[in-house]
N, C-alpha and C positions, 0 to 999 in steps of 0.2 A: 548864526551858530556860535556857541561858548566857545571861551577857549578851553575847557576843559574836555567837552564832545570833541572837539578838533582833535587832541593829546591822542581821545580815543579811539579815534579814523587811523589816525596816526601810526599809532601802537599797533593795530589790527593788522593794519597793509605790510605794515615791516614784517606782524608774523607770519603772513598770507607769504612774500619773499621768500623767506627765511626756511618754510617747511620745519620737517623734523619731527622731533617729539611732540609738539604744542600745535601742532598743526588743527585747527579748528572747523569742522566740518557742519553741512547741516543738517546728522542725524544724531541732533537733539545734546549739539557741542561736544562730542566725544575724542578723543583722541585714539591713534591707531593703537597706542600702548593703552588705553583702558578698553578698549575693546576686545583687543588679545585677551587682554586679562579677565576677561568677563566671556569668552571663547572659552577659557580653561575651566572656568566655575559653572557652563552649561555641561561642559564633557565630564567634568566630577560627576554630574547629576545623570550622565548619560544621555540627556536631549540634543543629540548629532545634530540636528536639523537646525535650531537656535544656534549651536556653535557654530555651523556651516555660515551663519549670515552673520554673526557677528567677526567670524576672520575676514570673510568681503571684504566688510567694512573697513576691517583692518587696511588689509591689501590695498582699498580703495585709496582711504587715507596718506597709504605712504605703498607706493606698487612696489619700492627695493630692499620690501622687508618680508626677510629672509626668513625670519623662523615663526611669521604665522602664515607665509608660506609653505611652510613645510608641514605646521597644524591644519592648513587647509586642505593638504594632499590627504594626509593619514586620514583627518576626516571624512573626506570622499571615499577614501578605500574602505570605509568603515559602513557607509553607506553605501557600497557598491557601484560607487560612477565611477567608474576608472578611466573613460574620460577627461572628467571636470580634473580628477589627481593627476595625470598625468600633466596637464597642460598647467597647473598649480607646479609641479615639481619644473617644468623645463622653462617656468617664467622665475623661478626661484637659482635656478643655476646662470640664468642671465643675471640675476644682481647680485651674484656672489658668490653664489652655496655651492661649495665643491662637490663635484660630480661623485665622487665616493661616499658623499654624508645623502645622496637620494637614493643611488644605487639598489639599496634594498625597497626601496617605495615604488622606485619603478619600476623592479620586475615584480613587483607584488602586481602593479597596474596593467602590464602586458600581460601576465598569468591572465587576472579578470577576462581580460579580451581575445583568450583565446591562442597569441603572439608566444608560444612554448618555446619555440628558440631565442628570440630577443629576450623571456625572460629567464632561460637557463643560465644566456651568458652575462647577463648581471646578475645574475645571483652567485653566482661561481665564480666573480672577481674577487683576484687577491687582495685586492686593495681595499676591501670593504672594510672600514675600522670593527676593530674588536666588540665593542658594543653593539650593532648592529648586525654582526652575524649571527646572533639565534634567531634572530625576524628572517636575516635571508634565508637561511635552510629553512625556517620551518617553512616558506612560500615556494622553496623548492623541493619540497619534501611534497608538497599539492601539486604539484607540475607533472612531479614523476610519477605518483597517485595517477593524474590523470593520462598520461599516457601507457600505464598500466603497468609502468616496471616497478611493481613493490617491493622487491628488494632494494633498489637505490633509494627509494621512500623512505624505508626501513633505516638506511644507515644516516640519510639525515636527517633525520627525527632526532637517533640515537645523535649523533654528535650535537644537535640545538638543545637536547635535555645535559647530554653532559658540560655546556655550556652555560646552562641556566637552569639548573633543576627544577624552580620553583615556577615557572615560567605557566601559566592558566593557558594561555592560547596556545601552546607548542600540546599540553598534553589532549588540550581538546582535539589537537588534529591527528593523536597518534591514535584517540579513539575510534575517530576516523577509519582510521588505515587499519585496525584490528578489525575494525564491522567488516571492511571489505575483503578481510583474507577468510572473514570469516569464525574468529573469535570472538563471538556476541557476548563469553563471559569478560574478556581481558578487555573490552571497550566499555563496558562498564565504569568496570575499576579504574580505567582511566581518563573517563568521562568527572566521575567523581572523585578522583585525585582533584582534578581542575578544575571542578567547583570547590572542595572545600579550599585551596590555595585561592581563588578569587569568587565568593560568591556573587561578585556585580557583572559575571560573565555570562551575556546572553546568547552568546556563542554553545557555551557549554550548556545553560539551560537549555537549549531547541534542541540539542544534539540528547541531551540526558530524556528529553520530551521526547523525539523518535526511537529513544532506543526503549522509551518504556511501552510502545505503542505496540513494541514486538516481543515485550519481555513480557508482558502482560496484558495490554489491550488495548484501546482506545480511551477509555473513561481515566484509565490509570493515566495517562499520556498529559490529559488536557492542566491539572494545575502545576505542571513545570514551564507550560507554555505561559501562563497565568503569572508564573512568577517573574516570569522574565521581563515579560510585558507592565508588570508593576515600575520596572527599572526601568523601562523604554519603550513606552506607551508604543511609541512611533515605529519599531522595526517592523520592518520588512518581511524579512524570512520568517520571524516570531507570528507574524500575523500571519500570511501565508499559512503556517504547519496550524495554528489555532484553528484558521478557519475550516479547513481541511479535516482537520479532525473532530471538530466540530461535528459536520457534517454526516463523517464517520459513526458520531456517537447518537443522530438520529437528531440531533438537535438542530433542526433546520432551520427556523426563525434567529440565531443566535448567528449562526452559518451566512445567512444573506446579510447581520448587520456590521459581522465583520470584512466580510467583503468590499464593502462600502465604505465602511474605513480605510480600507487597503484604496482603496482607487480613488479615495479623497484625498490620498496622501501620494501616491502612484498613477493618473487617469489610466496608464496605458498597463497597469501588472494584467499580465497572460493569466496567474493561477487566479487570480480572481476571479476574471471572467470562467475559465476552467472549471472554479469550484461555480459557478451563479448556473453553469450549462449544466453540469453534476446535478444540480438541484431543479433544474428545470427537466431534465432525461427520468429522475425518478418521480416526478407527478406526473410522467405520460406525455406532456409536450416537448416532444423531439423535435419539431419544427423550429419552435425557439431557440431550443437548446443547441439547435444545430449553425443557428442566427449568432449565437454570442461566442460561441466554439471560432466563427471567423474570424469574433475581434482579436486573438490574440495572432492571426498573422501564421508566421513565421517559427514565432519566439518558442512555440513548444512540439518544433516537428520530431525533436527524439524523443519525447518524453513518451513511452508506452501508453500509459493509460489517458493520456489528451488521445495519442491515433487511436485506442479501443474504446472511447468513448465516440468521436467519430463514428469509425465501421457502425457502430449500435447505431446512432440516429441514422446513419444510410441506410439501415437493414429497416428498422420501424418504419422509413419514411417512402419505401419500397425501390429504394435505388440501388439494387442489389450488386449489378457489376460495380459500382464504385464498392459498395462496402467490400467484395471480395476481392479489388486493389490494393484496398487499407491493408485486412489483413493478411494476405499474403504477405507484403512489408514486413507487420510484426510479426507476423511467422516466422521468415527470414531470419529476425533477431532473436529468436525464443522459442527455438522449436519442440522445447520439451514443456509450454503453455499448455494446460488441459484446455482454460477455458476459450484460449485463442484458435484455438485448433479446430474444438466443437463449434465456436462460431463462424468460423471459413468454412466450413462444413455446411452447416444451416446458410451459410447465403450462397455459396454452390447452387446446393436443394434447390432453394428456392429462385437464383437465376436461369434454372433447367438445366440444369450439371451433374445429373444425379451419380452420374460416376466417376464426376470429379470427389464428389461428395464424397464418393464409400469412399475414396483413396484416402483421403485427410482424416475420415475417422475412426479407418479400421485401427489404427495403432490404440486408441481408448476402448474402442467398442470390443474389441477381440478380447482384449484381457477380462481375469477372474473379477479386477475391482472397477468393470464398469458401469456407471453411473446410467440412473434412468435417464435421461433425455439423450444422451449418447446411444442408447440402446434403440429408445425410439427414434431418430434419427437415422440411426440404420435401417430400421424397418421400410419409414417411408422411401429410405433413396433404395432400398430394392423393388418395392412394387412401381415405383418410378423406373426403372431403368428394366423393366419386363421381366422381372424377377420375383415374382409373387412366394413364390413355394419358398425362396430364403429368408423370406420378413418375417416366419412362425417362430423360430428360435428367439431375435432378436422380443418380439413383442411376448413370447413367454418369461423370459427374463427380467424384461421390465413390470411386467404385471406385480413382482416380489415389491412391496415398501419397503424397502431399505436403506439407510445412510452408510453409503461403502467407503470404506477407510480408501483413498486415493495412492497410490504408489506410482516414484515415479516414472516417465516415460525411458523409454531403452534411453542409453547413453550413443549420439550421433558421433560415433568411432569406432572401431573395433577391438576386440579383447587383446590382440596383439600389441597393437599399439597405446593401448591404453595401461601394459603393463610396463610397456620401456619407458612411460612417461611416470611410470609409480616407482620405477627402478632409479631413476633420477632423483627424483623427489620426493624419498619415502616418506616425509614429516609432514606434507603438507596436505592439507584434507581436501583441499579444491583437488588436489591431482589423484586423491587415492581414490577416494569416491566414487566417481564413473569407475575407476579399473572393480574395486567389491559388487557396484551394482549388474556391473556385466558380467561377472564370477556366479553371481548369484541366478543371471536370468539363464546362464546357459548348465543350470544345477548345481553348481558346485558348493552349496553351501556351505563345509567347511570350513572349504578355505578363504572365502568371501568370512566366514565369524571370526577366524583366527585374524584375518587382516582386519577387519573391522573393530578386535579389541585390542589390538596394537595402536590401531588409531585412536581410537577412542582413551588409552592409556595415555597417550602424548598429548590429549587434544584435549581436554578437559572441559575447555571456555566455551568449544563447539558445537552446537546442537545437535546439527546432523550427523556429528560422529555416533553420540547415545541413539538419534533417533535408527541408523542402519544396523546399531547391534541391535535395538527391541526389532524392526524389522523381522530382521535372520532369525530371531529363538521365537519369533510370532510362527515363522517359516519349521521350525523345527517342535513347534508346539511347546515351545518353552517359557510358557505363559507368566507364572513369577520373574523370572532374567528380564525378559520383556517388559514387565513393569516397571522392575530397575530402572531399566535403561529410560524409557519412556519419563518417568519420573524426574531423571536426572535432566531431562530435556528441557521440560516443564518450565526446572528451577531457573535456566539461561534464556528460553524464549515459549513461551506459550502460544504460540499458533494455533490458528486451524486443523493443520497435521496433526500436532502433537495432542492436541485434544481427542480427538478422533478415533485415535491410534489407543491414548491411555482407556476411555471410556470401554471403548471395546473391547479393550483385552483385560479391564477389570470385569467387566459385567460377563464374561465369559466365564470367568470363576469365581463369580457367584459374588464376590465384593460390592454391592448394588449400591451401596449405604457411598462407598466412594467413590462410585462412579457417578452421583446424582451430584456427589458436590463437586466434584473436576468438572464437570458441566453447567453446574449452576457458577461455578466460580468463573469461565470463561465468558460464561452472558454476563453474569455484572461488569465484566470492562468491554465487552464488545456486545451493547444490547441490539445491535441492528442485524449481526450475523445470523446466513439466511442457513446456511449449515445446521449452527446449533441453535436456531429457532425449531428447525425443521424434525433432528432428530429429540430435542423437549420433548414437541410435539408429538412424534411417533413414542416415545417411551411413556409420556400419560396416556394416551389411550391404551399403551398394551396395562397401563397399571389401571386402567377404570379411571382416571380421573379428567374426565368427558370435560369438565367446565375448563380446566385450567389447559385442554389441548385444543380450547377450541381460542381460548385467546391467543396460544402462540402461531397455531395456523393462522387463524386470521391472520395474523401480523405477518407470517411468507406470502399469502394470498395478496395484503395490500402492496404488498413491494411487485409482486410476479404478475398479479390478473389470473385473469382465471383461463388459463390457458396449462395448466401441467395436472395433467390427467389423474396422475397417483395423489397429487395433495390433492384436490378436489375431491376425489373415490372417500380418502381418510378426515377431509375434513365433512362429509356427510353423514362417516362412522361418528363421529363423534356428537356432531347434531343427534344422532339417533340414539345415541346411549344418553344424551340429557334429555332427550325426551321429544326434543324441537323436530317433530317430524315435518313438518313443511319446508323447513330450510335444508333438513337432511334431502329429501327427495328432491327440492331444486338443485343442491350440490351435485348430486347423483346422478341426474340429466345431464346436466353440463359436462360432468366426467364420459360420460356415454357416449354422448353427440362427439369426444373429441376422440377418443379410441374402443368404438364397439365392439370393437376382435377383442381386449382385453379382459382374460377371465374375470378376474383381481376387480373388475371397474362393474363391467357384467352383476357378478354376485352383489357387488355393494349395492347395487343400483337397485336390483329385484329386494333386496332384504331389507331396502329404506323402504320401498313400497310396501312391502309386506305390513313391517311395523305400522304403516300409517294407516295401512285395513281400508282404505279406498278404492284400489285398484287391483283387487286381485290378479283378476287375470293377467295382465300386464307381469305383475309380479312373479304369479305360476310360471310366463312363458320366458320370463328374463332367467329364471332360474333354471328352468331347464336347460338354456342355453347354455347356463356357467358350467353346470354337469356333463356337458357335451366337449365343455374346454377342459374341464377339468374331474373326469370318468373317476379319479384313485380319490377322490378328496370328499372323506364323509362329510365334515361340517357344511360342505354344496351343499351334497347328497340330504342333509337332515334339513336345510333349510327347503330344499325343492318339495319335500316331503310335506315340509309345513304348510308349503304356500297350497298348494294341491289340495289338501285337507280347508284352508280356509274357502280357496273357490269353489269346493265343492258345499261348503256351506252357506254361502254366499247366492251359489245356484237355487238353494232348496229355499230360501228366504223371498227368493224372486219368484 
């Protein structure tokens, strides 16, 4: 060996000793200070995940250093382990780091975990330095968020902005707290305060991405998600709400690649698996979907639509008493759910409950705006439960094609009480709400529009305040107000409802021109809705335009199967006015076989056959039938006439 090599052993072991700054490692000679510093130049760029293993390293290099400890915690938090941050923050106060300078990291990390009091009381330390306290409120401002006192939310929010006005993450979480009292316009603007103050906030992008999914639709949703994910390929939640909405927007191949990404990056994310069962539940294999629904465990037992996805494959997969477990559950939680309601309902039915049945559906099925399949569901649980003579009303009702605007279910409280809680808190539209709708169902409409344009006066940002005043003048036939109001609703969330609600009460008065684009404008951001697929569909065939309603049925058909009696009846109409008589008259059977008592299906059924001039008879005697259902109703009456005249010609031929 040289003596120069020697020098260099030398030199080596002393540093090896020595530690410190120079400390030389073997990933690839780095020092814990150039790694830090190359931590801070991955988190410029947003790739968490690189910064995360370049602090390690740090840490690894020199374990008593202190402030890429503490980049390794924020890190984590930022990534959602609050684990790994916690255990980075309490190895960092053993080599030095004063307990007041984690403080706020830590109850950020106990928040994560659930731990509400351990991180109340570090967040609410005096001692927290000045710098640091607009991170601790705003993580106690999510605390108190989640255990649902939104006024102490409210006030520290308010003091973290009056601390840091300019602050991106504090305003992203007051938008937060606006969605949830229920200003969908005021979490807007505060969504977008806090992008344009930091547009590399992906936080703000996912939150500005769900609030456009309700502001406008699905399709509008997805290039916020888009943007985010340009900044940070790798999130988390970004991917999650993408794939999801994805999903949403009908793009299913798109949907299962981010998935994939998601649990290449996550093995164990729940909503992945969630959205791969979602997409396995709408191609008809519920077995599977029922398979990847277990992988998530645990992790998604509150989430509603994981347990209503659930209940569905147990109802598909005929395991009825489980799925009437599920949703009782969510019932439990959501007892003003249409669709949860009708689905306890239907697995009732069909575990031989039929008068558990009626009980769960009479509150939809009784009212003016009940839906067909609620309608039919009643039917069958009376002639199930020995009740034949009360199934005629319900299945004349349903026989009507219509898309019924939905109103919501009673308010579970009474009008008493539900005014001492409006007398309390008369600003607040979560509380006045139930008090107008219960004003409303027990007549009082006046005074349910007077209360309701007070609210709506003060509430501006809130939907539902515009949506209860169009309500009430729909209620008093004050069709223009109505519009107003409806309109105004539009501009802050465009829903389902609010679509519904506007079409109808334009096309009422004769506006047809606007009500074909508030509907066409709804399906361009939500092309999968089976609503406003449905009603398209119903409004091209009333307008003759047979080709273009047979692709939107189709498209309800491929989502449902051929299982609902009135689309099948209407998409046979429709085959028959483009001429396609063979596909009409197979529609028209299937409609048959599944409700023969229905006029509505009856008439369609003999008038495809007719057109097709095959089967007379068949036709003559379906028609007669319809005439027996329906005695007042000339256009039967002219069709039975027809068919009669053709079999009779029919005969002479023979």
């Amino acid at each position: 060996m040289s003596r120069r090599t020697s020098l260099f052993f030398l030199t080596a072991i002393c540093m090896l000793i020595a530690g410190g700054a120079f400390l030389v490692t073997d990933m690839g000679g780095k020092t814990a200070a150039s790694s830090y510093q190359e931590a801070q130049q991955y988190i410029k760029t947003g790739d968490l995940r690189a910064a995360r293993v370049a602090l390690m390293n740090a840490v690894k290099e020199d374990p008593k250093f202190g402030q890429a400890l503490l980049a390794q915690a924020r890190v984590c938090l930022d990534l959602f382990d609050a684990p790994a941050a916690q255990d980075a923050l309490e190895r960092a106060q053993l080599a030095g780091v004063n307990k007041d300078q984690t403080a706020h990291l830590l109850g950020h990390a106990y928040w994560l975990q659930g731990e509400w009091d351990a991180a109340e009381r570090l967040l609410k330390s005096p001692s927290i330095p000045q710098a640091n306290r607009p991170y601790a409120l705003r993580i106690l401002g999510r605390v108190q968020m989640d255990r649902g006192d939104l006024a102490a939310a409210q006030g520290s929010f308010d003091e973290a902005i009056r601390l840091s006005p300019n602050d991106s993450q504090i305003w992203t979480d007051v938008a937060r707290l606006r969605f949830v009292q229920g200003d969908q316009r005021g979490a807007i603007d505060a969504v977008e305060y806090a992008f344009k103050r930091d547009p590399r906030n992906v936080r703000a992008l996912e939150f500005r991405g769900r609030l456009m999914r309700t502001q406008f639709g699905v399709v509008a949703a997805l290039p916020w998600f888009e943007r985010g994910l340009q900044i940070n390929p790798n999130d988390i939640p970004l991917l999650e709400e993408y794939a999801l909405t994805l999903g949403d927007a009908g793009r299913y191949r798109d949907m299962l690649a981010q998935t994939r990404a998601l649990l290449a990056l996550d093995p164990n994310n729940a909503k992945a698996y969630y959205a791969q069962a979602v997409l396995a539940a709408r191609a008809g294999n519920y077995a599977l979907a029922s398979r990847i629904l277990a992988k998530t465990g645990s992790t998604l037992g509150d989430m509603p639509a994981a347990i209503l996805l659930g209940a569905i494959c147990e109802l598909e997969l005929g395991n009825f008493n489980r799925a009437v477990d599920q949703l009782q559950i969510l019932l439990g939680r959501q007892p003003r759910n249409r669709q949860v309601r009708t689905l306890l309902a239907l697995a009732m039915y069909r575990a031989g409950d039929p008068l558990g049945s009626l009980d769960i559906i009479r509150e939809i099925a009784s009212r003016p705006d009940a839906d067909t399949y609620s309608l039919k569901l009643t039917a069958l649980a009376f002639v199930a439960s020995n009740q034949p003579e009360r199934a005629t009303n319900p299945i004349d009702d349903a026989a009507i094609a219509a898309i019924r605007t939905s109103l919501p279910l009673p308010e579970p409280e009474t009008l008493d009480s539900a005014a001492r809680a409006a007398r309390q808190d008369p600003d607040n539209a979560q509380t006045i709400l139930p008090y107008i709708r219960l004003l409303a169902a027990q007549g009082d409409i006046e005074t349910a529009l007077n209360e309701a344009l007070r609210l709506q006066a003060g509430n501006g940002g809130v939907a539902d305040a515009h949506i209860i005043v169009g309500d009430l003048e729909m209620a008093r036939a004050n069709l223009p107000a109505a519009i107003v109001a409806f309109q105004k609703a539009r501009q802050i969330s465009f829903t389902e409802p609010v679509m519904l609600r506007l079409v109808d009460a334009l096309s009422m008065t004769g506006r047809e021109d606007e009500a074909r684009e508030t509907l066409a404008a709804f399906l361009a951001y939500n092309p999968t809705n089976l609503s406003a697929l449905r009603l398209a569909g119903y409004r091209n065939l009333d307008a003759r335009n047979w080709d273009q309603a047979i692709i939107l049925l189709e498209r309800v058909r491929g989502r449902l199967g051929n299982n609902d009696a009135i689309l099948l009846a209407n998409l046979a109409r429709a085959y028959s006015g483009a001429r396609h008589h063979a596909k009409a008259v197979h529609f028209a059977e299937i409609a048959y076989h599944i409700a023969p008592a229905n006029a509505m299906v009856t008439h369609i059924y003999g008038q495809a056959l007719l057109q097709q001039g095959r089967r007379p008879k068949a036709a003559k005697e379906l028609l007669q039938k319809a005439v027996i259902l329906m005695p007042e109703n000339t256009q039967v009456a002219a069709a039975f006439r027809r068919a009669q005249a053709a079999y009779r010609m029919s005969a002479k031929r023979q």
